[in-house]
N, CA, C and O atoms as a GROMACS GRO file, in nm:
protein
  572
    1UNK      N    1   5.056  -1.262   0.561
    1UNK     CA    2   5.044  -1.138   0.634
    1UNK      C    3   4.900  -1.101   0.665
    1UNK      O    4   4.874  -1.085   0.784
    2UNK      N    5   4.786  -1.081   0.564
    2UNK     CA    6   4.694  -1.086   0.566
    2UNK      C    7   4.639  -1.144   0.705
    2UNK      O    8   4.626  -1.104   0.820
    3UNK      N    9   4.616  -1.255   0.635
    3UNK     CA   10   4.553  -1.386   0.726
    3UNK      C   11   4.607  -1.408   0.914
    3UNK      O   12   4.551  -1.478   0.998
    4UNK      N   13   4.734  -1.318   0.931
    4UNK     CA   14   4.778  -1.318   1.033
    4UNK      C   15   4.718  -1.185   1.133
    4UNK      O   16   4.692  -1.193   1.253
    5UNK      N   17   4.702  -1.050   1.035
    5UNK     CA   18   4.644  -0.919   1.042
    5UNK      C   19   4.526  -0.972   1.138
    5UNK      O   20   4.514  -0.958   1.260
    6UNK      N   21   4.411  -1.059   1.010
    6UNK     CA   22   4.283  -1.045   1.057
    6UNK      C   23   4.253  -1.172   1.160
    6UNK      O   24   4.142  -1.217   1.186
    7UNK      N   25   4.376  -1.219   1.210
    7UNK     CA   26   4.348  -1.358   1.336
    7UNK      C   27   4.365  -1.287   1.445
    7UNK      O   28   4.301  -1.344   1.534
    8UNK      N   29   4.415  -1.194   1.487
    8UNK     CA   30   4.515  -1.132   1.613
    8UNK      C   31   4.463  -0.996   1.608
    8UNK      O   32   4.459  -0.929   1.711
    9UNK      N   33   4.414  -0.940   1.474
    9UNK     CA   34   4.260  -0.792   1.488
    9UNK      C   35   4.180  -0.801   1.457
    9UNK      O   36   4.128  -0.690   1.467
   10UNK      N   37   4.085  -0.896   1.398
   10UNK     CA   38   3.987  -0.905   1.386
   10UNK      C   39   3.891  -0.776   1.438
   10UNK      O   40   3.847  -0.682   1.371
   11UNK      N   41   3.883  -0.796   1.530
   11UNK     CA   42   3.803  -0.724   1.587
   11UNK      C   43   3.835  -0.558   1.608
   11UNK      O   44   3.748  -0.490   1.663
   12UNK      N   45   3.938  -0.507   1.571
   12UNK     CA   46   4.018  -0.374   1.602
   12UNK      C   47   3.994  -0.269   1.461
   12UNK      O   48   4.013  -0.147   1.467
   13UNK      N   49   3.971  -0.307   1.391
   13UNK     CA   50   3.998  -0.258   1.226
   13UNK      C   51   3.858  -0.284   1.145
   13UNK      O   52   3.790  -0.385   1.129
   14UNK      N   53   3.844  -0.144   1.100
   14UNK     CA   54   3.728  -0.166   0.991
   14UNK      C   55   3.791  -0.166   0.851
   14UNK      O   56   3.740  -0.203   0.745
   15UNK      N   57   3.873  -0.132   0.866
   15UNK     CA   58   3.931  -0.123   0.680
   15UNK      C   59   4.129  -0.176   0.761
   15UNK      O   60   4.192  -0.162   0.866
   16UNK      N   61   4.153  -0.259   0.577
   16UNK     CA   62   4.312  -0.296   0.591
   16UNK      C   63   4.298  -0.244   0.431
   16UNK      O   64   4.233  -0.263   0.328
   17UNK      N   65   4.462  -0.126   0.516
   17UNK     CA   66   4.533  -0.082   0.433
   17UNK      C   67   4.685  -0.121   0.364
   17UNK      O   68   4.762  -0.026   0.376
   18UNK      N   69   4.728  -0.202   0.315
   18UNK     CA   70   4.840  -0.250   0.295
   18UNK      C   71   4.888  -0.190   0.171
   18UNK      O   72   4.827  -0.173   0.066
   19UNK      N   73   5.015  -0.159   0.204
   19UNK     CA   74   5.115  -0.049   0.144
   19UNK      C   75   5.255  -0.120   0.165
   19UNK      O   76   5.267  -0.183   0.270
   20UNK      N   77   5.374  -0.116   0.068
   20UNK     CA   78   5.440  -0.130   0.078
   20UNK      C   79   5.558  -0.007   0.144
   20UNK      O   80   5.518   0.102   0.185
   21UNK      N   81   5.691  -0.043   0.144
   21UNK     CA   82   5.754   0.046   0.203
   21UNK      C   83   5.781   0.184   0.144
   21UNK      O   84   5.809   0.285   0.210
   22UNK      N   85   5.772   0.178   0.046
   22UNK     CA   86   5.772   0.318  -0.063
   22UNK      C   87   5.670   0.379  -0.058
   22UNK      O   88   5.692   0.498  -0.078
   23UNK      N   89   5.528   0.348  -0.034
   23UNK     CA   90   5.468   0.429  -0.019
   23UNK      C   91   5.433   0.554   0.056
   23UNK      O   92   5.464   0.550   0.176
   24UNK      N   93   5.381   0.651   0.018
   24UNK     CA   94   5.324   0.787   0.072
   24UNK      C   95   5.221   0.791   0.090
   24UNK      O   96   5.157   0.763  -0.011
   25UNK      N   97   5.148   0.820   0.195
   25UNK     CA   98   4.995   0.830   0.219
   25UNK      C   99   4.952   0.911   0.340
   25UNK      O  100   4.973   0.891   0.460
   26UNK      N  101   4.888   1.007   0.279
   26UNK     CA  102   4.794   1.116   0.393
   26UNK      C  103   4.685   1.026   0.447
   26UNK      O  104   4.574   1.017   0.396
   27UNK      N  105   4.737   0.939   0.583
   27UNK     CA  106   4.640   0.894   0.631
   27UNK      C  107   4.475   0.978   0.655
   27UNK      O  108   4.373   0.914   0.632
   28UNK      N  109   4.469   1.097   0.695
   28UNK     CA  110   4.377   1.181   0.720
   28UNK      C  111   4.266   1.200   0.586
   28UNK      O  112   4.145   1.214   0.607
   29UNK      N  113   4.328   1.198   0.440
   29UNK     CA  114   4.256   1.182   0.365
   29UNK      C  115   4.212   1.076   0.346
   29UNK      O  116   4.108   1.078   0.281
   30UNK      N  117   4.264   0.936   0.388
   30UNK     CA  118   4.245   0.815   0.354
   30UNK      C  119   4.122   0.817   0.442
   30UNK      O  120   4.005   0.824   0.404
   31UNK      N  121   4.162   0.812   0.548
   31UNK     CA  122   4.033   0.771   0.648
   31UNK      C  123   3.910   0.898   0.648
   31UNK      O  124   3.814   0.864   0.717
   32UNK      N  125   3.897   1.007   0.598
   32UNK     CA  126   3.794   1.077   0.528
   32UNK      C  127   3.719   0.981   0.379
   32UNK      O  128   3.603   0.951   0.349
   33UNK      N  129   3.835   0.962   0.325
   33UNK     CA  130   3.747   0.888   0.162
   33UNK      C  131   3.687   0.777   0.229
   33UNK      O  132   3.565   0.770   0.212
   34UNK      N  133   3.754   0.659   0.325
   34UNK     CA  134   3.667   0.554   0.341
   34UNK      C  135   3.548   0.562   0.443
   34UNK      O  136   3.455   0.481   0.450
   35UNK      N  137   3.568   0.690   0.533
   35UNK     CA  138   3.403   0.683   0.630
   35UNK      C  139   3.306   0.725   0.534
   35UNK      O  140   3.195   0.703   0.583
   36UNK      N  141   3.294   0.774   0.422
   36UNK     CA  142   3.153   0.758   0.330
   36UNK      C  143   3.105   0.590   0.266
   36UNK      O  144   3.007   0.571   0.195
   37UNK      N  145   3.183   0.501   0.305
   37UNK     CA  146   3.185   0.391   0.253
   37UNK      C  147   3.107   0.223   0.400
   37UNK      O  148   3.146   0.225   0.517
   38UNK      N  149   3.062   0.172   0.378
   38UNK     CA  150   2.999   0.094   0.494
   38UNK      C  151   3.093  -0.034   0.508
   38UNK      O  152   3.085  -0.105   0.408
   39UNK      N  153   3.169  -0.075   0.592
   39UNK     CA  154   3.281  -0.140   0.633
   39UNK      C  155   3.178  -0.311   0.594
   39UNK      O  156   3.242  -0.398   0.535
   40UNK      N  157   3.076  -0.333   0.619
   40UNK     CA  158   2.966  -0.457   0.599
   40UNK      C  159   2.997  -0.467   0.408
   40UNK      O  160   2.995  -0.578   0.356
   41UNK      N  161   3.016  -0.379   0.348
   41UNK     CA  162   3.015  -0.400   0.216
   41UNK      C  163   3.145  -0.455   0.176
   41UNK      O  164   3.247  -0.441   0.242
   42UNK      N  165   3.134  -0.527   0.049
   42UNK     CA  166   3.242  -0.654   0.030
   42UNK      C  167   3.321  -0.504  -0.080
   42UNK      O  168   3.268  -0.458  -0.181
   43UNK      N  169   3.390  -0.480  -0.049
   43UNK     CA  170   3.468  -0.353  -0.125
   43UNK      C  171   3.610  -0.347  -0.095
   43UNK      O  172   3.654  -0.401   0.007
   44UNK      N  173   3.722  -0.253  -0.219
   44UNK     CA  174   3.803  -0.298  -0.189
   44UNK      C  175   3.852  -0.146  -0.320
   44UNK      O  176   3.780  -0.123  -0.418
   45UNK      N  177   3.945  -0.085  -0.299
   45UNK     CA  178   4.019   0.015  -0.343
   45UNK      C  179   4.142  -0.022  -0.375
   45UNK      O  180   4.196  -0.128  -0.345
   46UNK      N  181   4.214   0.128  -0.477
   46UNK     CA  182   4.317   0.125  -0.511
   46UNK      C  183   4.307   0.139  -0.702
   46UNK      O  184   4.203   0.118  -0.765
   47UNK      N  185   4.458   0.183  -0.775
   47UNK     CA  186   4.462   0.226  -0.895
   47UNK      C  187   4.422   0.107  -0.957
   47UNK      O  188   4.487   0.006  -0.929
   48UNK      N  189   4.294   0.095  -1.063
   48UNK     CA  190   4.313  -0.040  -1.134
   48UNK      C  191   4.362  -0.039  -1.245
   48UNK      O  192   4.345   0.051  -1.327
   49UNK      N  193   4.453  -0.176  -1.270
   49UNK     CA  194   4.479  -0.195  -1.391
   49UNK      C  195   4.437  -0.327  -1.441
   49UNK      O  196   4.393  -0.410  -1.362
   50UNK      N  197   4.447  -0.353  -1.581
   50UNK     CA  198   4.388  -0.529  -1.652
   50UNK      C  199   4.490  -0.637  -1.604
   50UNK      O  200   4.604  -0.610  -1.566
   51UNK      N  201   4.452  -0.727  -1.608
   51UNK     CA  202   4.540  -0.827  -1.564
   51UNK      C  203   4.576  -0.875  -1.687
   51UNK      O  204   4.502  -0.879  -1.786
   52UNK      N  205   4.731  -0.923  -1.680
   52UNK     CA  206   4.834  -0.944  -1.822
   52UNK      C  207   4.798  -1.062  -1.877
   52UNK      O  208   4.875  -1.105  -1.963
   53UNK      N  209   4.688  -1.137  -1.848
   53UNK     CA  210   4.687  -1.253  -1.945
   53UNK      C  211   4.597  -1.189  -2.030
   53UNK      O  212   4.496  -1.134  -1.987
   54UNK      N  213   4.631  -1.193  -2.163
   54UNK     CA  214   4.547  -1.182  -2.238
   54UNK      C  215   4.416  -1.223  -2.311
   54UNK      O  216   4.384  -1.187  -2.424
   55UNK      N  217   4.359  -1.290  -2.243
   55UNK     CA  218   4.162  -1.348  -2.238
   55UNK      C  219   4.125  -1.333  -2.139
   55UNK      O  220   4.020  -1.386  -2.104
   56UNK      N  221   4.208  -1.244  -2.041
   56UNK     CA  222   4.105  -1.189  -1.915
   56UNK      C  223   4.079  -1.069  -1.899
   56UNK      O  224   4.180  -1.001  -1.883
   57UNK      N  225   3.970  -1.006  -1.896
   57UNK     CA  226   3.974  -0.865  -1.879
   57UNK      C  227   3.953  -0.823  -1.722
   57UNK      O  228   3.913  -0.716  -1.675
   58UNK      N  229   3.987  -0.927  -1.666
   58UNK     CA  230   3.976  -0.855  -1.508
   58UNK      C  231   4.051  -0.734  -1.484
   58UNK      O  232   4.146  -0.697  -1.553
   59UNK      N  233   4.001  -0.668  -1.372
   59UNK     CA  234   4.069  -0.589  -1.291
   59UNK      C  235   4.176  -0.605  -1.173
   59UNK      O  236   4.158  -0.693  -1.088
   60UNK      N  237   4.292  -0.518  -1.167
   60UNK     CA  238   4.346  -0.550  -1.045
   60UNK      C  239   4.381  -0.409  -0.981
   60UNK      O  240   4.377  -0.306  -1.049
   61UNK      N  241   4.414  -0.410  -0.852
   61UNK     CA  242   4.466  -0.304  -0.807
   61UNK      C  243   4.612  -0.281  -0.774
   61UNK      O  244   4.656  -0.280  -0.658
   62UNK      N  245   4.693  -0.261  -0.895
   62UNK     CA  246   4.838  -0.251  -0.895
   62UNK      C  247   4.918  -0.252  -0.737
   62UNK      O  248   4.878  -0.200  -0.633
   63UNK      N  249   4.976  -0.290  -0.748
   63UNK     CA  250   5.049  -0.284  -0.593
   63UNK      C  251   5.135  -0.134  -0.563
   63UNK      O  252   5.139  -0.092  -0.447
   64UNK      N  253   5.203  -0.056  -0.677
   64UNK     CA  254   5.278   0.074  -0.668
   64UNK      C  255   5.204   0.153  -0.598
   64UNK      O  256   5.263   0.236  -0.529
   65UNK      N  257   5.056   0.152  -0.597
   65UNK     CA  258   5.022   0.252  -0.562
   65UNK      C  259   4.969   0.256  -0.415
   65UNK      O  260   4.927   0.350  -0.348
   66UNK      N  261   4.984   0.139  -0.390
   66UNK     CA  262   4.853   0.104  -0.264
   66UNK      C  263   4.730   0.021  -0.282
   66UNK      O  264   4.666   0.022  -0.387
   67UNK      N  265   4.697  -0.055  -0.170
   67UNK     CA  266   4.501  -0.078  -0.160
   67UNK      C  267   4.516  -0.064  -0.070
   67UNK      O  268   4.609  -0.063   0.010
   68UNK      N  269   4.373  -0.043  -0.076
   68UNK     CA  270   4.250  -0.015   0.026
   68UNK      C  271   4.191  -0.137   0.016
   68UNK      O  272   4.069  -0.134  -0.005
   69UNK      N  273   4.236  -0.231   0.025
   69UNK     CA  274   4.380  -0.276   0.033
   69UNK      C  275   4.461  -0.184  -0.052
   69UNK      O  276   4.403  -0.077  -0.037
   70UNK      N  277   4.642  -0.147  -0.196
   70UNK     CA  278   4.631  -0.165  -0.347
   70UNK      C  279   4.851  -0.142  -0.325
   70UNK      O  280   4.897  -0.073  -0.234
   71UNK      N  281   4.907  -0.188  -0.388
   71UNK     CA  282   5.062  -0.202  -0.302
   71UNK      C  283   5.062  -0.075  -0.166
   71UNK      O  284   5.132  -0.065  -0.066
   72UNK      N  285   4.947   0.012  -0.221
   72UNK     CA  286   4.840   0.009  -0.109
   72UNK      C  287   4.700  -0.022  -0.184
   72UNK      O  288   4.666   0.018  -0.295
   73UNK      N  289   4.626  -0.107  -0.089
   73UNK     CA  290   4.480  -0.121  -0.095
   73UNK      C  291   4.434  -0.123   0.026
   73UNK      O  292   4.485  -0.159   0.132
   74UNK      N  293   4.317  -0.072  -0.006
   74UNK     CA  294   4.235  -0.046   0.078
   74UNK      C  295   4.133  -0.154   0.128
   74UNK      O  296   4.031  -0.132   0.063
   75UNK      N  297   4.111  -0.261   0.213
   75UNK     CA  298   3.934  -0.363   0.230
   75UNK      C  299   3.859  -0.329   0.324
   75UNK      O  300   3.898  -0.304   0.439
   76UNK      N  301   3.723  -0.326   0.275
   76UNK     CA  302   3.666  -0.340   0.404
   76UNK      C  303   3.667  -0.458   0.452
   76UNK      O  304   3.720  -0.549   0.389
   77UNK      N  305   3.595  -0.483   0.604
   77UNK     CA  306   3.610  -0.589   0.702
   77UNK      C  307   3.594  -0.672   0.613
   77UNK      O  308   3.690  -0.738   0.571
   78UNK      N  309   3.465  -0.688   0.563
   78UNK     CA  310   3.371  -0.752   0.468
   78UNK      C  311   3.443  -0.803   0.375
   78UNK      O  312   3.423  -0.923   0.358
   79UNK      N  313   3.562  -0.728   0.273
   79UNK     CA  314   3.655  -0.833   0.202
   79UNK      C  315   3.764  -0.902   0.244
   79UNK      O  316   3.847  -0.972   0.185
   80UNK      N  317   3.748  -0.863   0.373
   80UNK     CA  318   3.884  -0.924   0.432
   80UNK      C  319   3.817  -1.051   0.477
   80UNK      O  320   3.880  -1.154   0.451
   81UNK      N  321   3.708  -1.063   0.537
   81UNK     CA  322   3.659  -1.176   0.593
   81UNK      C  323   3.647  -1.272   0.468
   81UNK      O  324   3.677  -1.388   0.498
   82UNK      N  325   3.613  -1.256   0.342
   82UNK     CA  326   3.563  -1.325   0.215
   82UNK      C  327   3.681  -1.400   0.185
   82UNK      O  328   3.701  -1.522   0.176
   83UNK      N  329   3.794  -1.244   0.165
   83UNK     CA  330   3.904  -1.311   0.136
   83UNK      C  331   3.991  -1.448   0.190
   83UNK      O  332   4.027  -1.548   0.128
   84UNK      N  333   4.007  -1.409   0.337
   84UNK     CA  334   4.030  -1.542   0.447
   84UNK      C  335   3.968  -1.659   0.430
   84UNK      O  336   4.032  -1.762   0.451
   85UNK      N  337   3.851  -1.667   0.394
   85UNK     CA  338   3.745  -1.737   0.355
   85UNK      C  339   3.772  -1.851   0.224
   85UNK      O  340   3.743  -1.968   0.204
   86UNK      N  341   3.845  -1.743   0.149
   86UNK     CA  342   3.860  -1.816   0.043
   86UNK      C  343   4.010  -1.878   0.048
   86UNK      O  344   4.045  -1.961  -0.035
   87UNK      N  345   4.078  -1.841   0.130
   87UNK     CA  346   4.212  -1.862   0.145
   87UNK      C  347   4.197  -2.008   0.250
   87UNK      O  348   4.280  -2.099   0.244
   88UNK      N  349   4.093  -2.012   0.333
   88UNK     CA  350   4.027  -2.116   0.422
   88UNK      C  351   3.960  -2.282   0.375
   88UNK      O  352   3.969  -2.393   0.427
   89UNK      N  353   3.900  -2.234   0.265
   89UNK     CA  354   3.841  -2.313   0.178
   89UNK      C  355   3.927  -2.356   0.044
   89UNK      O  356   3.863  -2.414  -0.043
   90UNK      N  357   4.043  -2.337   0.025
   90UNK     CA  358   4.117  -2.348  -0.030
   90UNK      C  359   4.028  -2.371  -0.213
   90UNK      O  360   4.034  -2.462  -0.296
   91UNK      N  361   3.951  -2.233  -0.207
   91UNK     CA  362   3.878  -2.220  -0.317
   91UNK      C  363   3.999  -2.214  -0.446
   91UNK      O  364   4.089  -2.130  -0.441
   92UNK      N  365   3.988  -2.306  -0.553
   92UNK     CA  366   4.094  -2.374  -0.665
   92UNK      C  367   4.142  -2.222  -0.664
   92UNK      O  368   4.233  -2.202  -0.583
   93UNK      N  369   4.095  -2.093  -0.748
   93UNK     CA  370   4.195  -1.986  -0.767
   93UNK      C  371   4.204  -1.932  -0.666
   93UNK      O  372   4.219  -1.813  -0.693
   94UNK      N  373   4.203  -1.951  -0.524
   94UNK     CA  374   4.275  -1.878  -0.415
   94UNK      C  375   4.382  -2.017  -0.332
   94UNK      O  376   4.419  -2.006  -0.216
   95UNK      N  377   4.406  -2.102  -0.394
   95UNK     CA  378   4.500  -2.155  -0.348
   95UNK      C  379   4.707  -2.102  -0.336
   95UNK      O  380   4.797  -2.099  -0.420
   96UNK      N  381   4.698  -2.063  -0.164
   96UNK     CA  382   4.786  -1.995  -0.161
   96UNK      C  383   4.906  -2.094  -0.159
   96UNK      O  384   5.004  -2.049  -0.101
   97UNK      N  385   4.916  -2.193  -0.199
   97UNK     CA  386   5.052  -2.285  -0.210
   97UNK      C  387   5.096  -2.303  -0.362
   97UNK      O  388   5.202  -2.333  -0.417
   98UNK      N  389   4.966  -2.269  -0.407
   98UNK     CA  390   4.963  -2.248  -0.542
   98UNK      C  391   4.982  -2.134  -0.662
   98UNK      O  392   4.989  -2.148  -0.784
   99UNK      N  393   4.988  -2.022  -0.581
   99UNK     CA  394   5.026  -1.888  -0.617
   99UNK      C  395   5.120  -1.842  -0.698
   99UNK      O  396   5.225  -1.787  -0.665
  100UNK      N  397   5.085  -1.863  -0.798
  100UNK     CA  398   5.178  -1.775  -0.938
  100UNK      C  399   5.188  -1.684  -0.982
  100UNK      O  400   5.089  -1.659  -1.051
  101UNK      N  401   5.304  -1.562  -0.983
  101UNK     CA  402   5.282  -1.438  -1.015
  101UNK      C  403   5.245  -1.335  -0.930
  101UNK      O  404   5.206  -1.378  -0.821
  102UNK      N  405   5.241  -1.178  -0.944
  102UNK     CA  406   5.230  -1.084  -0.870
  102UNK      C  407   5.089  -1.161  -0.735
  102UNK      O  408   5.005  -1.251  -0.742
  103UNK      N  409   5.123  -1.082  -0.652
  103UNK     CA  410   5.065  -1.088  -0.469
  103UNK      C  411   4.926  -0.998  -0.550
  103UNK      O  412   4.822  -1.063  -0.548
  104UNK      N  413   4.916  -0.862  -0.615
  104UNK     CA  414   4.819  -0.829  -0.647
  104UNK      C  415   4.738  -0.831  -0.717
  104UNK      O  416   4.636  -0.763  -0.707
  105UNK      N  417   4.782  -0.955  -0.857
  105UNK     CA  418   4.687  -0.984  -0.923
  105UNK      C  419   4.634  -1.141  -0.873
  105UNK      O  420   4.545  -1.196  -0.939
  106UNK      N  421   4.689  -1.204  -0.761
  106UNK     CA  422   4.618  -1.292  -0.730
  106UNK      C  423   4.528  -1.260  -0.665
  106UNK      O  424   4.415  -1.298  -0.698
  107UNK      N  425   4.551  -1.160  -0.525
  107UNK     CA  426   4.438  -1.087  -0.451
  107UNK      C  427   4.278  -1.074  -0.545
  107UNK      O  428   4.163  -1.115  -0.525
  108UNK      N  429   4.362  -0.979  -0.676
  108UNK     CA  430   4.267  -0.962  -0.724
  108UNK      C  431   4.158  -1.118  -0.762
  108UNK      O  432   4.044  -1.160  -0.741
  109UNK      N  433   4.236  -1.143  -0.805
  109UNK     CA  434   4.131  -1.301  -0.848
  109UNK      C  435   4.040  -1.415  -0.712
  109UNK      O  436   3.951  -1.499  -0.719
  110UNK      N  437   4.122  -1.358  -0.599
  110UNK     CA  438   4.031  -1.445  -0.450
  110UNK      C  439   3.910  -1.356  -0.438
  110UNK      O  440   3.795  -1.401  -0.434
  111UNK      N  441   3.947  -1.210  -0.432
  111UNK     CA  442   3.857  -1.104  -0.392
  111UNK      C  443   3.719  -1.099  -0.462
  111UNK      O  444   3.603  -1.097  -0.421
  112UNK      N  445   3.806  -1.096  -0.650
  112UNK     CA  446   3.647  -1.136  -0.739
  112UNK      C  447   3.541  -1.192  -0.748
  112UNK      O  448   3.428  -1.164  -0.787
  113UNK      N  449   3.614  -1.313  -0.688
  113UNK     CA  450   3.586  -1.453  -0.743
  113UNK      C  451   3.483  -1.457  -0.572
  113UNK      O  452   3.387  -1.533  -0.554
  114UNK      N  453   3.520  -1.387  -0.498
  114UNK     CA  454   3.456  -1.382  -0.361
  114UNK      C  455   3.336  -1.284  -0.357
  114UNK      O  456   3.277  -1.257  -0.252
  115UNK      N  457   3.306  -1.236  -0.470
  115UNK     CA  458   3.235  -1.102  -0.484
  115UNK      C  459   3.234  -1.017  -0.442
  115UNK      O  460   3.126  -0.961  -0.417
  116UNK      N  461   3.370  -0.954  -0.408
  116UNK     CA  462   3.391  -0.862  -0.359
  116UNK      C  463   3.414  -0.743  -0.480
  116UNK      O  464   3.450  -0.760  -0.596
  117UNK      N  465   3.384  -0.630  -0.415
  117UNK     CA  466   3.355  -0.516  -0.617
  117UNK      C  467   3.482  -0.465  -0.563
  117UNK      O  468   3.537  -0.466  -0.453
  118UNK      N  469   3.515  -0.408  -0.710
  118UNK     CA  470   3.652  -0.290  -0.692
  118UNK      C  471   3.557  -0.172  -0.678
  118UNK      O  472   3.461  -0.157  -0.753
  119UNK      N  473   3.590  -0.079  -0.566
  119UNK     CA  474   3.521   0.065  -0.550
  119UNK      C  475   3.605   0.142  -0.654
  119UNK      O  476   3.726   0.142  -0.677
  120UNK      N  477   3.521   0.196  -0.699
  120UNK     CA  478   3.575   0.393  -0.766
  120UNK      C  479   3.622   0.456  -0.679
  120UNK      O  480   3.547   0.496  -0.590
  121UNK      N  481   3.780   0.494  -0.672
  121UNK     CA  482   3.819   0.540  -0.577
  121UNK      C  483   3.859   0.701  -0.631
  121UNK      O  484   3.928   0.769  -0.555
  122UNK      N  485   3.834   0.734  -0.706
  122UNK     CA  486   3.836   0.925  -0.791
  122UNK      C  487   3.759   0.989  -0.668
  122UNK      O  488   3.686   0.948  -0.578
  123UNK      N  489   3.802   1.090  -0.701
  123UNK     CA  490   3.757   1.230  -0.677
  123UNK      C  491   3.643   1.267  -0.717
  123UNK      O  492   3.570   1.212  -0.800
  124UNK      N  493   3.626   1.366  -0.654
  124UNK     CA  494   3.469   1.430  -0.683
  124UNK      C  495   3.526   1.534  -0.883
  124UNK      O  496   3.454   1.616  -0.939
  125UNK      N  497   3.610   1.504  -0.914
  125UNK     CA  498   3.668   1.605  -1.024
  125UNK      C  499   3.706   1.457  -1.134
  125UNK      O  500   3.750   1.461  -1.248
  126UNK      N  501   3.679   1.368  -1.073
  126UNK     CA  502   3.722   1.247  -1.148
  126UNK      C  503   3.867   1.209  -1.169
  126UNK      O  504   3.905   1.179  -1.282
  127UNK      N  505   3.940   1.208  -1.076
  127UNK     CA  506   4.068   1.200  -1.073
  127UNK      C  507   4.128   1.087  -0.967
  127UNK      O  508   4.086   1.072  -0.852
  128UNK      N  509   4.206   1.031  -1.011
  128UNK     CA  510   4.235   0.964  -0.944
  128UNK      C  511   4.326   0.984  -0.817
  128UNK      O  512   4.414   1.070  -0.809
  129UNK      N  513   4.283   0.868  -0.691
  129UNK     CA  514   4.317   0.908  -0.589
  129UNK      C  515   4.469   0.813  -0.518
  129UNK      O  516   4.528   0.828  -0.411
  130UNK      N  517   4.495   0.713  -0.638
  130UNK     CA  518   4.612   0.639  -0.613
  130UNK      C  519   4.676   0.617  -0.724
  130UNK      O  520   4.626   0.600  -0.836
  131UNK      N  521   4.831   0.617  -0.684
  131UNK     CA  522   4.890   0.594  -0.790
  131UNK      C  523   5.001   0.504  -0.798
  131UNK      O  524   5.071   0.483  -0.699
  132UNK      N  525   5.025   0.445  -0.921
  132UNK     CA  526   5.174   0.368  -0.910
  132UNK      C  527   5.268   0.441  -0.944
  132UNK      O  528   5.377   0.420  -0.890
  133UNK      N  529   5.258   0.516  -1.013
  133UNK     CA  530   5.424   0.566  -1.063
  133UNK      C  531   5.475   0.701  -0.972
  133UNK      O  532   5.384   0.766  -0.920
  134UNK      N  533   5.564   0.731  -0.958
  134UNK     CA  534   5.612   0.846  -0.898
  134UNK      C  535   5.589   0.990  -0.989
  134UNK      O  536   5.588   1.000  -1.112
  135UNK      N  537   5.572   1.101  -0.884
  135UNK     CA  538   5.538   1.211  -0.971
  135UNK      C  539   5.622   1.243  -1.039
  135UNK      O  540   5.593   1.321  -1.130
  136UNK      N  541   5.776   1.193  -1.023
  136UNK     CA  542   5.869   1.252  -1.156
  136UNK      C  543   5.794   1.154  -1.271
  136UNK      O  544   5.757   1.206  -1.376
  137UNK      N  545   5.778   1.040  -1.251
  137UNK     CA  546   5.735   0.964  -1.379
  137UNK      C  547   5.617   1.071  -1.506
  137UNK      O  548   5.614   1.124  -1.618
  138UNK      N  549   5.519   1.038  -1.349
  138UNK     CA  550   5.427   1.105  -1.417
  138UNK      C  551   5.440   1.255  -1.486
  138UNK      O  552   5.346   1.281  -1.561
  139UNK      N  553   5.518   1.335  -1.476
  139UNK     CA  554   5.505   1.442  -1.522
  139UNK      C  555   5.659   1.450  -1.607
  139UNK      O  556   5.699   1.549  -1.669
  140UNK      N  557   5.704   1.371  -1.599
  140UNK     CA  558   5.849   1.303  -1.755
  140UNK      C  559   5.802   1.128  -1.815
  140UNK      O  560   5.878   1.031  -1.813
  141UNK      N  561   5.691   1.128  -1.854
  141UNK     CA  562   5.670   0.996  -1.872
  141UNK      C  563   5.743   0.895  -2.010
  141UNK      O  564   5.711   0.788  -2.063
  142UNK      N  565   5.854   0.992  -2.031
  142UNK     CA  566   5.902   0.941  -2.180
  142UNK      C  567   6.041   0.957  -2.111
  142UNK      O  568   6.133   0.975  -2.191
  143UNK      N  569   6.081   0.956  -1.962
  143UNK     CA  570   6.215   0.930  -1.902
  143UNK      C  571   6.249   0.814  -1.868
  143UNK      O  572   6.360   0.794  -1.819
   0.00000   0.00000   0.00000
């Protein structure tokens, strides 16, 4: 999907937002949080969590919630181009024939490994600005 996005827009899009179908998103705030941000920078949003193998302490950006890319996340151009890149070069951990396990903790591992940073995506109050779980969760979290 990706790789198809940035062949056919390349040129149309400063940031890819990919969200699944459940998601909710105030585009208007979205595209306020990312114009403080420079589309040239290798960056990339969304809720992080550790990745489940246990001797890695990487980061990932859960898919429930969104990216910037994050199930939405948020990228700039800049990680999208890296990413392709690495998907191009069939760099050993971005081999996509080879892909084991969640879509977002592999992302996470092409993107890293591409130097691309996870942005702080909080609030000016320190709060976070994506989420995976639904607000009934969150506010019955023992349901």
């Amino acid at each position: 999907g990706i790789e198809e996005v940035h062949k056919l827009y390349h040129d149309d899009y400063d940031w890819l937002y990919k969200a699944d179908d459940d998601t909710y998103t105030i585009m208007e705030n979205l595209v306020d949080f990312v114009s403080r941000y420079n589309t040239s920078d290798p960056l990339w949003f969304g809720q992080p969590f550790r990745t489940p193998w246990k001797n890695n302490k990487q980061y990932y950006f859960t898919g429930g919630a969104g990216y910037l890319h994050n199930h939405k996340k948020v990228f700039s151009k800049e990680a999208v181009n890296r990413l392709i890149k690495s998907f191009e070069n069939r760099r050993k951990d971005c081999d996509v024939s080879k892909q084991e396990g969640p879509d977002d903790v592999y992302f996470a591992v092409c993107l890293q490994g591409s130097g691309v940073v996870p942005g702080d995506a909080r609030d000016v109050l320190g709060e976070p600005r994506f989420f995976h779980f639904s607000p009934e969760t969150m506010m019955n979290p023992n349901k």
